[in-house]
HTML snippet that shows the backbone in 3Dmol.js (N, CA, C, O; Angstrom):
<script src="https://3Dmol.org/build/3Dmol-min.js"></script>
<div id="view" style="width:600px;height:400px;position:relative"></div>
<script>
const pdb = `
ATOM      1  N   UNK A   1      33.313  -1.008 -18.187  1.00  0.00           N
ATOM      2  CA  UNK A   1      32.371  -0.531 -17.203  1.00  0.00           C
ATOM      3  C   UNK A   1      31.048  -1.269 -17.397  1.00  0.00           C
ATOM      4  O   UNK A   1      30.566  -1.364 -18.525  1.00  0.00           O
ATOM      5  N   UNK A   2      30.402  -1.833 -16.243  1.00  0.00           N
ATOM      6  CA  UNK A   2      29.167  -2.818 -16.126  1.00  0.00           C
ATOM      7  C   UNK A   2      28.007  -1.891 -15.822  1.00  0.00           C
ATOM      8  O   UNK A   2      28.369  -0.755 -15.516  1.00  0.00           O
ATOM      9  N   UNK A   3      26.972  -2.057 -15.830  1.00  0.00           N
ATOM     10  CA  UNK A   3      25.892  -0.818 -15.841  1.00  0.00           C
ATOM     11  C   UNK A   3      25.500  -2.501 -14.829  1.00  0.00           C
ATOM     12  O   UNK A   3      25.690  -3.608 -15.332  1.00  0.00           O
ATOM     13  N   UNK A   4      24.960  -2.296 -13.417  1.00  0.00           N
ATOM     14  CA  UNK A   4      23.708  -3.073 -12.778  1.00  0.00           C
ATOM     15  C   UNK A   4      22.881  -2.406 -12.042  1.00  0.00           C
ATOM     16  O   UNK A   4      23.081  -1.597 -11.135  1.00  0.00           O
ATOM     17  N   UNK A   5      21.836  -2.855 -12.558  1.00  0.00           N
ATOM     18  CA  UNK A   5      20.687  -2.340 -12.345  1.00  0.00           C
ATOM     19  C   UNK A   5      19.988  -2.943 -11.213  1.00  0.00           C
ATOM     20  O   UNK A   5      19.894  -4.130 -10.900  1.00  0.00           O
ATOM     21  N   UNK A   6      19.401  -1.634 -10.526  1.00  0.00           N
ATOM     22  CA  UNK A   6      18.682  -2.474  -8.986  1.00  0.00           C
ATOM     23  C   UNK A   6      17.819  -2.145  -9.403  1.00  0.00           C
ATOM     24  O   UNK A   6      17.849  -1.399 -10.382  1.00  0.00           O
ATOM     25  N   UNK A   7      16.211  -2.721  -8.620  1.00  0.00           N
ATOM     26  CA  UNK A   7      14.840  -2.535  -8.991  1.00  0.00           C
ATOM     27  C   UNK A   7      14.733  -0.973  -7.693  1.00  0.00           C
ATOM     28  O   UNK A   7      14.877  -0.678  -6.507  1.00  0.00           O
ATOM     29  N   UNK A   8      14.412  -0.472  -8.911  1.00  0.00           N
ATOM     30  CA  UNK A   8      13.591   1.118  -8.495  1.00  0.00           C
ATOM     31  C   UNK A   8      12.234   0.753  -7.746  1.00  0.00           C
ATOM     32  O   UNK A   8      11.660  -0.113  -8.406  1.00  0.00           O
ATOM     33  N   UNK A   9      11.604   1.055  -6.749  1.00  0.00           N
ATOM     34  CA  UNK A   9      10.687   1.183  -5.813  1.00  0.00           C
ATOM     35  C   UNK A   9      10.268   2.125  -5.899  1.00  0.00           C
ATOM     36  O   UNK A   9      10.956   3.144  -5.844  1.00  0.00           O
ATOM     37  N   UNK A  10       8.547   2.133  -6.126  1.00  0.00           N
ATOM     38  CA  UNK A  10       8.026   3.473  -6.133  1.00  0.00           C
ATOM     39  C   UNK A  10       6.894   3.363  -4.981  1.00  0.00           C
ATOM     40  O   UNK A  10       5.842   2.924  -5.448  1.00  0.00           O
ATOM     41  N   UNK A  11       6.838   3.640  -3.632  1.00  0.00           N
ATOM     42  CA  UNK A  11       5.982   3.438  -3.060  1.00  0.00           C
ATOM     43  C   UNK A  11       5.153   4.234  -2.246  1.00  0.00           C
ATOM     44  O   UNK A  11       5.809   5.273  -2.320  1.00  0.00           O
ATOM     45  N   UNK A  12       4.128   4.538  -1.470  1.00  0.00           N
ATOM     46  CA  UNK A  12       3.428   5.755  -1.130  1.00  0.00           C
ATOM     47  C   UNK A  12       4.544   6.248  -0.143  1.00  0.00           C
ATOM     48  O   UNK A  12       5.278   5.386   0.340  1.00  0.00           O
ATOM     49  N   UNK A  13       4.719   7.467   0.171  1.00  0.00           N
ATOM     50  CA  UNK A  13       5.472   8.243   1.394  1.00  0.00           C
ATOM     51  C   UNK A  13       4.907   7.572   2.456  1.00  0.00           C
ATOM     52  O   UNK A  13       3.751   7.158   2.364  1.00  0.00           O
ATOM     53  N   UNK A  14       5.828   7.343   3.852  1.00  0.00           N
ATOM     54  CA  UNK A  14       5.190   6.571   5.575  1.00  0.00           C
ATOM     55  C   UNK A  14       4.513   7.688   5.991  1.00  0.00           C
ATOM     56  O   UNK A  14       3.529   7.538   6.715  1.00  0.00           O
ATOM     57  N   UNK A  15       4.891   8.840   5.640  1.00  0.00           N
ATOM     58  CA  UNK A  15       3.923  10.399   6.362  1.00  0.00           C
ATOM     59  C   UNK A  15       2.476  10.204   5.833  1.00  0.00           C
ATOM     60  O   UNK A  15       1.539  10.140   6.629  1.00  0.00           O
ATOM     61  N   UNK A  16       2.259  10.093   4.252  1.00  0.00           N
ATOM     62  CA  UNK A  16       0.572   9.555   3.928  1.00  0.00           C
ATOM     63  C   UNK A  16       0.111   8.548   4.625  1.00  0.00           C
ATOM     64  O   UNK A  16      -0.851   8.501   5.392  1.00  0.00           O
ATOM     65  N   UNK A  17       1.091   7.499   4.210  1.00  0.00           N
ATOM     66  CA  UNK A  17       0.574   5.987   4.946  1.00  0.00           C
ATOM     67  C   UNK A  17      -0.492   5.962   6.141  1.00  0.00           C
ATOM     68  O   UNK A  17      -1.576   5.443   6.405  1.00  0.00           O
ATOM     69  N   UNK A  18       0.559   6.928   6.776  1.00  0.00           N
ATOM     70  CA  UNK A  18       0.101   6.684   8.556  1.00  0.00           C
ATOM     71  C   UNK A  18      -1.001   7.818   8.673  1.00  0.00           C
ATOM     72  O   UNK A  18      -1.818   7.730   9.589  1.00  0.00           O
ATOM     73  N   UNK A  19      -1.057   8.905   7.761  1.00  0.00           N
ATOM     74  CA  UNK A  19      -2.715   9.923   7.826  1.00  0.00           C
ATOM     75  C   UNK A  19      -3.506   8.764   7.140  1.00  0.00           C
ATOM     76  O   UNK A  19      -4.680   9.087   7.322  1.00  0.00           O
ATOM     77  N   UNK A  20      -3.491   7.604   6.460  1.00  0.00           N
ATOM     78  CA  UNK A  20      -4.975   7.264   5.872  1.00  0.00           C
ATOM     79  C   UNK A  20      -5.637   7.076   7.102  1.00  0.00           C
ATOM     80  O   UNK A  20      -5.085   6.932   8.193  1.00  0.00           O
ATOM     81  N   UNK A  21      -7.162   7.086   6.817  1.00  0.00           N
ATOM     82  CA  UNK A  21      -8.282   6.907   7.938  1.00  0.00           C
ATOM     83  C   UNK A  21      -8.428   5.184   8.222  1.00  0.00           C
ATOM     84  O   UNK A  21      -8.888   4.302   7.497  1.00  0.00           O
ATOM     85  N   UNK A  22      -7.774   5.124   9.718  1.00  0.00           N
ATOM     86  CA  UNK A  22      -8.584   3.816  10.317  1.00  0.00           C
ATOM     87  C   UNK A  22     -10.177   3.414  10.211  1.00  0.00           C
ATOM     88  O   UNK A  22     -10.799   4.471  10.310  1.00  0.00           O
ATOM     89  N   UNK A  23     -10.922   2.511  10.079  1.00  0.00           N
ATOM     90  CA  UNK A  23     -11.820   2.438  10.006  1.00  0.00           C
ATOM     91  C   UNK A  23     -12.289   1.115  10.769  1.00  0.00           C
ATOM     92  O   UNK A  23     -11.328   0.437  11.132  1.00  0.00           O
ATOM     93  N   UNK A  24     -13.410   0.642  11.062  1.00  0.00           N
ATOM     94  CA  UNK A  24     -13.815  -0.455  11.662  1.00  0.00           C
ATOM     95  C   UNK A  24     -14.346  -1.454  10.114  1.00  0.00           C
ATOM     96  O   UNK A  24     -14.216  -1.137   8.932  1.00  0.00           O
ATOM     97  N   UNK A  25     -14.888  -2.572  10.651  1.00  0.00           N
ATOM     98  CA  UNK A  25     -15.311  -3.330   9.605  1.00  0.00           C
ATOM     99  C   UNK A  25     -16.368  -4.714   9.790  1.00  0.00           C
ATOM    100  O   UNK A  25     -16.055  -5.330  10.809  1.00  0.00           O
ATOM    101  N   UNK A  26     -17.052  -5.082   9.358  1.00  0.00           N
ATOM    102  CA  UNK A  26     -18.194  -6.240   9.726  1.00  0.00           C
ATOM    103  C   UNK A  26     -17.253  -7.257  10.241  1.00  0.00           C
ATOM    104  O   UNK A  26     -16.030  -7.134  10.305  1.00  0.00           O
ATOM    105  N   UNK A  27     -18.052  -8.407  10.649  1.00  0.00           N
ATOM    106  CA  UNK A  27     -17.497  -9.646  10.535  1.00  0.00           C
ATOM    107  C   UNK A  27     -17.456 -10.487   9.406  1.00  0.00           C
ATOM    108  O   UNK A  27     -16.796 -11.501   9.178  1.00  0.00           O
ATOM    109  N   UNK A  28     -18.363  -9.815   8.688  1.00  0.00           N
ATOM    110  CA  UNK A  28     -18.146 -10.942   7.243  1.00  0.00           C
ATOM    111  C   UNK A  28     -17.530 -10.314   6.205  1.00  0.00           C
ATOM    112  O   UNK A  28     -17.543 -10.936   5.143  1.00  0.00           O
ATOM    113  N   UNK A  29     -16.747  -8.760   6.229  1.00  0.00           N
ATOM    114  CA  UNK A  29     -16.051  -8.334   5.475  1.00  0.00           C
ATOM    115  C   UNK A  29     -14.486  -8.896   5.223  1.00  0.00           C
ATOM    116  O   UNK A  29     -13.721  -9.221   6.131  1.00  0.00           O
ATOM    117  N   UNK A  30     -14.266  -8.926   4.174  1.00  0.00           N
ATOM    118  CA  UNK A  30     -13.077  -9.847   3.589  1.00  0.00           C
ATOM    119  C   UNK A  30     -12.488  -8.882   3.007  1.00  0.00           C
ATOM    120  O   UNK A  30     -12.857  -8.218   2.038  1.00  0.00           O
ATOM    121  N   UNK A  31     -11.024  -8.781   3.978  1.00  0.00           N
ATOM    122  CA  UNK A  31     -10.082  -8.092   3.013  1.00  0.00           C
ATOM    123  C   UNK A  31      -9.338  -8.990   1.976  1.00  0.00           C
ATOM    124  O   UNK A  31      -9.004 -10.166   2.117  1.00  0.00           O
ATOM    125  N   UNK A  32      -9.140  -8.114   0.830  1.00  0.00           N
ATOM    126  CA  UNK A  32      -8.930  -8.542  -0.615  1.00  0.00           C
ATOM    127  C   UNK A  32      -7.313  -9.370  -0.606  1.00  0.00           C
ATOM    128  O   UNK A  32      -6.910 -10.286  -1.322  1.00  0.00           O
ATOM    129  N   UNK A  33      -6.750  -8.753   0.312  1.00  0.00           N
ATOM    130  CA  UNK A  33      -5.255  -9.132  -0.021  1.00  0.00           C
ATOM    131  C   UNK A  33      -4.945 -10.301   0.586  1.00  0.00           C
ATOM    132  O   UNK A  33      -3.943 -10.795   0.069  1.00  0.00           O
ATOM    133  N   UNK A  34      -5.586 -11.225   1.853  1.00  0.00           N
ATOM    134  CA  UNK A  34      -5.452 -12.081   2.438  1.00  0.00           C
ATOM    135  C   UNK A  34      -6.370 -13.199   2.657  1.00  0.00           C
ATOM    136  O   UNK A  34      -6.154 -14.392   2.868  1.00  0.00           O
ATOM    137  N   UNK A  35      -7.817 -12.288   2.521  1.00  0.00           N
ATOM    138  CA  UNK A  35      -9.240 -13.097   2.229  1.00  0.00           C
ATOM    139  C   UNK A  35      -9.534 -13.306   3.783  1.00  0.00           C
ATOM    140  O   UNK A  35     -10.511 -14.004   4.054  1.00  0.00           O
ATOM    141  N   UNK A  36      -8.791 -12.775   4.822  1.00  0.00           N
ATOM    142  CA  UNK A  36      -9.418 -12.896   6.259  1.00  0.00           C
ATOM    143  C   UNK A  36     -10.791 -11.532   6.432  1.00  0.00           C
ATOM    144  O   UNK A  36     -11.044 -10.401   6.016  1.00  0.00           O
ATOM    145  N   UNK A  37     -11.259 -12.409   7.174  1.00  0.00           N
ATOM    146  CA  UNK A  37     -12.651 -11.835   7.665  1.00  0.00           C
ATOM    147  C   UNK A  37     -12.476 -10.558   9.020  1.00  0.00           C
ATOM    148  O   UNK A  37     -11.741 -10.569  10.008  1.00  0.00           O
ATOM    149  N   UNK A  38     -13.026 -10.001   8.763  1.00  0.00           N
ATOM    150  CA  UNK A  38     -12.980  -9.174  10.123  1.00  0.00           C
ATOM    151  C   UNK A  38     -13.166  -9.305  11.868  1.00  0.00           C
ATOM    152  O   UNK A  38     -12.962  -8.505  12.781  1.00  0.00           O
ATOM    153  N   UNK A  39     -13.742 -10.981  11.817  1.00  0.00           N
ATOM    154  CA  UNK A  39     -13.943 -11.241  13.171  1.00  0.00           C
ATOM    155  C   UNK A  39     -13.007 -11.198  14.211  1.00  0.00           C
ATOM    156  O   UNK A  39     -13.345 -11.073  15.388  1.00  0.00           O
ATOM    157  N   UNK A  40     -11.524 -11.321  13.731  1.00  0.00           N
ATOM    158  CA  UNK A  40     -11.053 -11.006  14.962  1.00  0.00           C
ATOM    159  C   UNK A  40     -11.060  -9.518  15.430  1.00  0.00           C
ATOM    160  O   UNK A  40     -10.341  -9.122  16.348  1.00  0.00           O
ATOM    161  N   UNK A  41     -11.837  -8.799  14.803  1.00  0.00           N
ATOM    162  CA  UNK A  41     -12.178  -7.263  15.735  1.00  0.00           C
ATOM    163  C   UNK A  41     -10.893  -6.592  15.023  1.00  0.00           C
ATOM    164  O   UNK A  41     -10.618  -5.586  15.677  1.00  0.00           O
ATOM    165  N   UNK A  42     -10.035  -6.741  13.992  1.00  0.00           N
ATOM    166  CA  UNK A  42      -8.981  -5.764  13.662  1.00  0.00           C
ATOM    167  C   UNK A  42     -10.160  -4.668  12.674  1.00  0.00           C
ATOM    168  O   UNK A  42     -11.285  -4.853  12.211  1.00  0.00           O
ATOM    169  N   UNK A  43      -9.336  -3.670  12.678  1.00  0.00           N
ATOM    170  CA  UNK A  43      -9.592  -2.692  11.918  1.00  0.00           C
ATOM    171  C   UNK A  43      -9.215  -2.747  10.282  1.00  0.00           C
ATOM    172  O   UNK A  43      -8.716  -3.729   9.732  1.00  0.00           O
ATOM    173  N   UNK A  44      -9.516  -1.644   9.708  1.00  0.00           N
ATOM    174  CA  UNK A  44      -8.932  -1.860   8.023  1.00  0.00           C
ATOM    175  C   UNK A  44      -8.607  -0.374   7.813  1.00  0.00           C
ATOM    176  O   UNK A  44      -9.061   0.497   8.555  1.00  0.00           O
ATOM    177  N   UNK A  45      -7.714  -0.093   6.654  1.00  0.00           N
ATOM    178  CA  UNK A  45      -7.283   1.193   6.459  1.00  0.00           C
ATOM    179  C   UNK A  45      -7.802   0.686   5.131  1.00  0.00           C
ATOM    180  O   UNK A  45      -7.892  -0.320   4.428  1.00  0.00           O
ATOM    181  N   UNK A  46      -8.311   2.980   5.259  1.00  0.00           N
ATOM    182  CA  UNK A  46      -9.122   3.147   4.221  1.00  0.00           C
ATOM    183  C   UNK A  46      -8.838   3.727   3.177  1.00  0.00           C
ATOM    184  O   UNK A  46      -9.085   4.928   3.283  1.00  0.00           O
ATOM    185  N   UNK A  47      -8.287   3.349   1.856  1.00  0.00           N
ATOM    186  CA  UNK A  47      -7.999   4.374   0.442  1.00  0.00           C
ATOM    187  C   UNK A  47      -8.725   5.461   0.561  1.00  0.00           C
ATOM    188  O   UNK A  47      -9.583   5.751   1.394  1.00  0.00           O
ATOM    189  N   UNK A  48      -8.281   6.082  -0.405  1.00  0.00           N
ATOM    190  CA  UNK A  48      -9.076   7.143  -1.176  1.00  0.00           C
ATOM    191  C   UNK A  48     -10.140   6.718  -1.943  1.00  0.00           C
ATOM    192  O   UNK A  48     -11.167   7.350  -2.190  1.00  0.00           O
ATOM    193  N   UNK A  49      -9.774   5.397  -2.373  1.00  0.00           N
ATOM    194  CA  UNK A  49     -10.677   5.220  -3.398  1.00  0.00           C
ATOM    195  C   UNK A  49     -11.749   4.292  -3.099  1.00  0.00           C
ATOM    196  O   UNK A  49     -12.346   3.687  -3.989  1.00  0.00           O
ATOM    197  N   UNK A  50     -11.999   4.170  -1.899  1.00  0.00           N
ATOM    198  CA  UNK A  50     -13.046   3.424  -1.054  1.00  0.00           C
ATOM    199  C   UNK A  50     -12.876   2.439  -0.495  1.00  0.00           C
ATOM    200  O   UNK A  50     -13.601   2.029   0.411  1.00  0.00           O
ATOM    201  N   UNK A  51     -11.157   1.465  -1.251  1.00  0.00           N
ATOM    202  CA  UNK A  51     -11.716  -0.093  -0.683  1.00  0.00           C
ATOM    203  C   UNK A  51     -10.558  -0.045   0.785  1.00  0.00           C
ATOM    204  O   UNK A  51      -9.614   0.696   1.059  1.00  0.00           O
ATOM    205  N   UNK A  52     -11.063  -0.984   1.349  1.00  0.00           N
ATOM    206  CA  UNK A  52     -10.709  -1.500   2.699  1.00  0.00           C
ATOM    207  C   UNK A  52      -9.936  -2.161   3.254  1.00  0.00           C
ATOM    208  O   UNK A  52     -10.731  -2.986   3.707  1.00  0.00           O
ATOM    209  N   UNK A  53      -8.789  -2.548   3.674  1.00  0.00           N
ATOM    210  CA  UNK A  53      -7.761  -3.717   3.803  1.00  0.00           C
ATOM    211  C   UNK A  53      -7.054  -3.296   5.133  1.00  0.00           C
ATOM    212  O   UNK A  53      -6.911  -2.168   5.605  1.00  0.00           O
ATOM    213  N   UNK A  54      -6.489  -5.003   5.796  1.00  0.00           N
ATOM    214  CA  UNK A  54      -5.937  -5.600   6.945  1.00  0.00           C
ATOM    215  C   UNK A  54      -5.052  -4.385   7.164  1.00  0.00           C
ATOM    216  O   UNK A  54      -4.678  -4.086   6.030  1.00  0.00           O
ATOM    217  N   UNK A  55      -4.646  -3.727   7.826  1.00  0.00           N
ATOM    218  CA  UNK A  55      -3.649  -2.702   7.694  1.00  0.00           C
ATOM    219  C   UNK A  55      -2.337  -3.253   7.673  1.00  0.00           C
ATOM    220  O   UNK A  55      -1.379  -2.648   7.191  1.00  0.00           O
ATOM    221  N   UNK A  56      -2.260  -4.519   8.243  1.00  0.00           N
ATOM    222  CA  UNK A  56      -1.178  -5.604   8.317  1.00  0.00           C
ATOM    223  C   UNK A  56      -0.238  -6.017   6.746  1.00  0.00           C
ATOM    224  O   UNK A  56       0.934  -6.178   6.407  1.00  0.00           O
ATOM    225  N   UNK A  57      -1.860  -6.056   6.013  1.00  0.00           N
ATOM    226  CA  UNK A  57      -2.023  -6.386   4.011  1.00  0.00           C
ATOM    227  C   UNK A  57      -1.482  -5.327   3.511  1.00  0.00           C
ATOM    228  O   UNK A  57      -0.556  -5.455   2.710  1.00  0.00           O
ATOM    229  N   UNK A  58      -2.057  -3.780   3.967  1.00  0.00           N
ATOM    230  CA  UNK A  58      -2.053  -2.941   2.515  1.00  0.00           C
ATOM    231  C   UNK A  58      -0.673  -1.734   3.437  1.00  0.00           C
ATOM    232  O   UNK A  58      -0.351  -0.628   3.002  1.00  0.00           O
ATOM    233  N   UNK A  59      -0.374  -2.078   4.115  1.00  0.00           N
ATOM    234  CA  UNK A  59       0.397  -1.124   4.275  1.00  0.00           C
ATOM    235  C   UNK A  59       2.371  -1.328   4.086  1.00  0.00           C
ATOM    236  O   UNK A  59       3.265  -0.489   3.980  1.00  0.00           O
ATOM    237  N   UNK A  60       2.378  -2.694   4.117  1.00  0.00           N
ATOM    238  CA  UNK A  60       3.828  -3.205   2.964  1.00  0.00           C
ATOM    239  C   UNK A  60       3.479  -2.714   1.867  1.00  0.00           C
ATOM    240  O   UNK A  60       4.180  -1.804   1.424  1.00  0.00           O
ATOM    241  N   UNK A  61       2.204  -3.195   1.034  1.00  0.00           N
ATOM    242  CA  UNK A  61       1.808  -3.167  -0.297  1.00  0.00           C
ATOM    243  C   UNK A  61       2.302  -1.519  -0.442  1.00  0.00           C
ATOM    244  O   UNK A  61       3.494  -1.288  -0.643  1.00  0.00           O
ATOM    245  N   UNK A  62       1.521  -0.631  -0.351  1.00  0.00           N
ATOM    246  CA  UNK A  62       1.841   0.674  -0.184  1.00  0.00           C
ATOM    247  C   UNK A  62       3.000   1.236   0.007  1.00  0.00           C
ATOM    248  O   UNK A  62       3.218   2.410  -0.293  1.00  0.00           O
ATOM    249  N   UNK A  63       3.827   0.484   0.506  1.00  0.00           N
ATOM    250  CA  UNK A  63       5.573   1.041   0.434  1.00  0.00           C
ATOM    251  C   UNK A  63       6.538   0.630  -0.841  1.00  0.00           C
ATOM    252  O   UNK A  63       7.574   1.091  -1.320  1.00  0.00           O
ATOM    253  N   UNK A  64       5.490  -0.690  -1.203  1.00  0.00           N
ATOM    254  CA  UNK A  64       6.629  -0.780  -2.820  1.00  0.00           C
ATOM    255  C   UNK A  64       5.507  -0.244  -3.757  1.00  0.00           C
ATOM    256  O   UNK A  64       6.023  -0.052  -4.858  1.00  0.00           O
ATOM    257  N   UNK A  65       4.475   0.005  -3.770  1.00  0.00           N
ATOM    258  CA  UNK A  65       3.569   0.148  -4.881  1.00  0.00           C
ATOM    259  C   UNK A  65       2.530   1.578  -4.403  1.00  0.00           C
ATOM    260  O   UNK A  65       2.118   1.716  -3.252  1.00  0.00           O
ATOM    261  N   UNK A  66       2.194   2.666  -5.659  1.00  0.00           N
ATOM    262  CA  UNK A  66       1.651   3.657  -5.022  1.00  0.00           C
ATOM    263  C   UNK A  66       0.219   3.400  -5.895  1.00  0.00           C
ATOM    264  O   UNK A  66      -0.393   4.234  -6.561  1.00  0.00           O
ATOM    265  N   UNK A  67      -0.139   1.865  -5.656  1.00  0.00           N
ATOM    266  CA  UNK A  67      -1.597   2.197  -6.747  1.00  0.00           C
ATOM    267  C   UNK A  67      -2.295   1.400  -5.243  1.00  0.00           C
ATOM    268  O   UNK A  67      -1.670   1.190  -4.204  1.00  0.00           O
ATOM    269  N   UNK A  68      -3.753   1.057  -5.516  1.00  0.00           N
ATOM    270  CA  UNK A  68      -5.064   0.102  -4.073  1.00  0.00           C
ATOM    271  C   UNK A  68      -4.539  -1.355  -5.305  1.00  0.00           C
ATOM    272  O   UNK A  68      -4.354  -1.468  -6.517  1.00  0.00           O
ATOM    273  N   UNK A  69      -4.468  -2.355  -3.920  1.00  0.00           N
ATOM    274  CA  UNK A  69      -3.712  -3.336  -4.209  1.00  0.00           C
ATOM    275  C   UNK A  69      -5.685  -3.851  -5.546  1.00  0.00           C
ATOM    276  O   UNK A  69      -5.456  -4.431  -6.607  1.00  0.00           O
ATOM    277  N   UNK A  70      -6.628  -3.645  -5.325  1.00  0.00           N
ATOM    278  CA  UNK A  70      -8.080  -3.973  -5.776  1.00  0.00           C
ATOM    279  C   UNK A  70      -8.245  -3.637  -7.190  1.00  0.00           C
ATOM    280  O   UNK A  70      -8.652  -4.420  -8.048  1.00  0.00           O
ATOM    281  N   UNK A  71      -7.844  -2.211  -7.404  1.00  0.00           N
ATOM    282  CA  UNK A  71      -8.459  -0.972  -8.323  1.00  0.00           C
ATOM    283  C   UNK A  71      -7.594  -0.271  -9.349  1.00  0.00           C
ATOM    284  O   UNK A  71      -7.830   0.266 -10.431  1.00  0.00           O
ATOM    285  N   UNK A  72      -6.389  -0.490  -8.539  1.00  0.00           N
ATOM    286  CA  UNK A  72      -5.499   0.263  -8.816  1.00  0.00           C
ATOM    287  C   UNK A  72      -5.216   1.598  -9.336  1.00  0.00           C
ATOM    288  O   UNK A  72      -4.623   2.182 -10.243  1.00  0.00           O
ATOM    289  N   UNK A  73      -6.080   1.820  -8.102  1.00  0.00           N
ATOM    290  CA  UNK A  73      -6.252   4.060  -8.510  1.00  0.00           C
ATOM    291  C   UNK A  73      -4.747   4.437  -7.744  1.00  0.00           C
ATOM    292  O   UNK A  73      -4.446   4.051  -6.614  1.00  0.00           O
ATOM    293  N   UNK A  74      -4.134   5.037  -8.376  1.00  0.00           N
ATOM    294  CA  UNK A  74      -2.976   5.729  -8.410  1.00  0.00           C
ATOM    295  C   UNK A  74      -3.233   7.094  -7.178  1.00  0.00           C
ATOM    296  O   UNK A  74      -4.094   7.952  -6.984  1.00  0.00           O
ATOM    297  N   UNK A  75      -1.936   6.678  -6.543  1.00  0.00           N
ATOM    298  CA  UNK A  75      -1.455   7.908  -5.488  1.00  0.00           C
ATOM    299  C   UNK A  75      -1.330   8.839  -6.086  1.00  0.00           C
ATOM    300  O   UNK A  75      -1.153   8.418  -7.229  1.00  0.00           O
ATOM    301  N   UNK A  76      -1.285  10.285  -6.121  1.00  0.00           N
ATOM    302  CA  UNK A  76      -0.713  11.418  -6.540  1.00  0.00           C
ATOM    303  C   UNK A  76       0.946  11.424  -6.546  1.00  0.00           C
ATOM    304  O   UNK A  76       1.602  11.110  -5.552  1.00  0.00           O
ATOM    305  N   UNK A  77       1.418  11.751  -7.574  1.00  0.00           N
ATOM    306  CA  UNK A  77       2.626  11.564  -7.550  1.00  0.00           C
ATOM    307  C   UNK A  77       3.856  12.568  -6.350  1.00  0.00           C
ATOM    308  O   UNK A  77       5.032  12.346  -6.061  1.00  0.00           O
ATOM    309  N   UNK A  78       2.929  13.634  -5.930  1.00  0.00           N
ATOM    310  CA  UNK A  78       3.254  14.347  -4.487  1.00  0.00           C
ATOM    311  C   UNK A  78       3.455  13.459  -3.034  1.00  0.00           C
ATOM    312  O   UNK A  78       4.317  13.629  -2.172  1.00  0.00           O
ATOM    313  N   UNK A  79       2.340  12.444  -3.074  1.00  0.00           N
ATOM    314  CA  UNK A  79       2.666  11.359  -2.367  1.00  0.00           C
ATOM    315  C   UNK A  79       3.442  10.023  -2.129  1.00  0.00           C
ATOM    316  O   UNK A  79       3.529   9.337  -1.110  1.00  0.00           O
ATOM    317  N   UNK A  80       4.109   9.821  -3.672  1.00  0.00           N
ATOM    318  CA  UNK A  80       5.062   9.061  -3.630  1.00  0.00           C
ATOM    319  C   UNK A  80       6.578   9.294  -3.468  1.00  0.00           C
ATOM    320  O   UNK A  80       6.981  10.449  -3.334  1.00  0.00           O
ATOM    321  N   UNK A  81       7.494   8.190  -3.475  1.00  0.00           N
ATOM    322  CA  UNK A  81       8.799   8.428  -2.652  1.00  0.00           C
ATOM    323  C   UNK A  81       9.392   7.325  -3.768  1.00  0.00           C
ATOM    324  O   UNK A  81       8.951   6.226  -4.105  1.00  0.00           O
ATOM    325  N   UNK A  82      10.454   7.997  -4.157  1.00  0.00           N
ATOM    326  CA  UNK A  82      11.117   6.601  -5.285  1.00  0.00           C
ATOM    327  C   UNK A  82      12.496   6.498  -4.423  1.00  0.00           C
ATOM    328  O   UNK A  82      13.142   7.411  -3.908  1.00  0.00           O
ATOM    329  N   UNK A  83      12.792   4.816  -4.430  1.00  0.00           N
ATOM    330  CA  UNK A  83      13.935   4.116  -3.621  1.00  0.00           C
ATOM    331  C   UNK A  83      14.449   3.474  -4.281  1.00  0.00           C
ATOM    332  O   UNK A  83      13.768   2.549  -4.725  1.00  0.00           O
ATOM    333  N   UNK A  84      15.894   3.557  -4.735  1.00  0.00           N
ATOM    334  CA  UNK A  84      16.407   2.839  -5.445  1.00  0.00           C
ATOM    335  C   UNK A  84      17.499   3.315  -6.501  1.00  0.00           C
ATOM    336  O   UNK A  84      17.666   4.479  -6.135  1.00  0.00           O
ATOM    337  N   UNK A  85      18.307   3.131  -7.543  1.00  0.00           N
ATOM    338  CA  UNK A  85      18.515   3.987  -8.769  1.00  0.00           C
ATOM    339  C   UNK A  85      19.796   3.138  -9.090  1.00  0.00           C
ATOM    340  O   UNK A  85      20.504   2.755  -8.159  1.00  0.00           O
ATOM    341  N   UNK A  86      20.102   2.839 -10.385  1.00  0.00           N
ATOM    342  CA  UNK A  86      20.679   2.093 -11.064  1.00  0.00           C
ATOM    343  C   UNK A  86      21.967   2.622 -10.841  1.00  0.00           C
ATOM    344  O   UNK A  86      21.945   3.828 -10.596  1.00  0.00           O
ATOM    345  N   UNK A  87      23.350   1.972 -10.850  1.00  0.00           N
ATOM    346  CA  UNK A  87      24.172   2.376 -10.559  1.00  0.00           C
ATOM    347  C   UNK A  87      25.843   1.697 -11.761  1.00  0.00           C
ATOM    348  O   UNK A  87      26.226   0.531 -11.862  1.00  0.00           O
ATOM    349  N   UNK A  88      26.374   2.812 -12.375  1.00  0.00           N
ATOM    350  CA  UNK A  88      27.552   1.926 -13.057  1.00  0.00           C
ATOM    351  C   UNK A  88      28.462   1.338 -11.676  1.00  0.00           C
ATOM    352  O   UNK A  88      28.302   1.577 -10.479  1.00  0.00           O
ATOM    353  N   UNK A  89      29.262   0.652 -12.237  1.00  0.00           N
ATOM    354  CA  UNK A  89      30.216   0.002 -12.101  1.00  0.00           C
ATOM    355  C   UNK A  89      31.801  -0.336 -12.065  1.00  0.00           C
ATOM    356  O   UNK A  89      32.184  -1.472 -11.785  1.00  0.00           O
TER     357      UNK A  89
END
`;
const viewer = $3Dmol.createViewer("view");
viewer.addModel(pdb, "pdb");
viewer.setStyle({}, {cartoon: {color: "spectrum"}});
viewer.zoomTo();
viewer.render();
</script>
């Protein structure tokens, strides 16, 4: 009997995801995950923990990972969703 192992995913729940607060943003604000500027008029979704990103950037990030792609302040573990689980053979 072979034990293979898949990679476990721990990422925020899509029900949080989609309550974080939209927010607007300058033109010379730079989200962290891509380094684009705000001029084309998109918006940014807003952590808990203050910082700001492409919603395009942080909201994959947020489905495999439950920490701010910046800071890495941790989701509540009520808000996360684990995908995945090792399986024999």
């Amino acid at each position: 009997m072979r034990l293979h192992e898949e990679r476990v995913r721990v990422g925020v729940k899509d029900a949080v995801v989609s309550r974080l607060r939209r927010v607007g943003c300058t033109d010379d604000e730079v989200c962290a995950v891509c380094q684009e500027t705000g001029r084309g008029g998109g918006g940014r979704v807003l952590l808990p923990c203050g910082h700001k990103f492409c919603e395009g950037c942080v909201v994959p990030w947020l489905r495999e990972n439950k920490t701010c792609p910046s800071c890495r302040w941790e989701f509540p573990d009520r808000d996360v969703e684990v995908k995945g689980r090792g399986r024999a053979a």
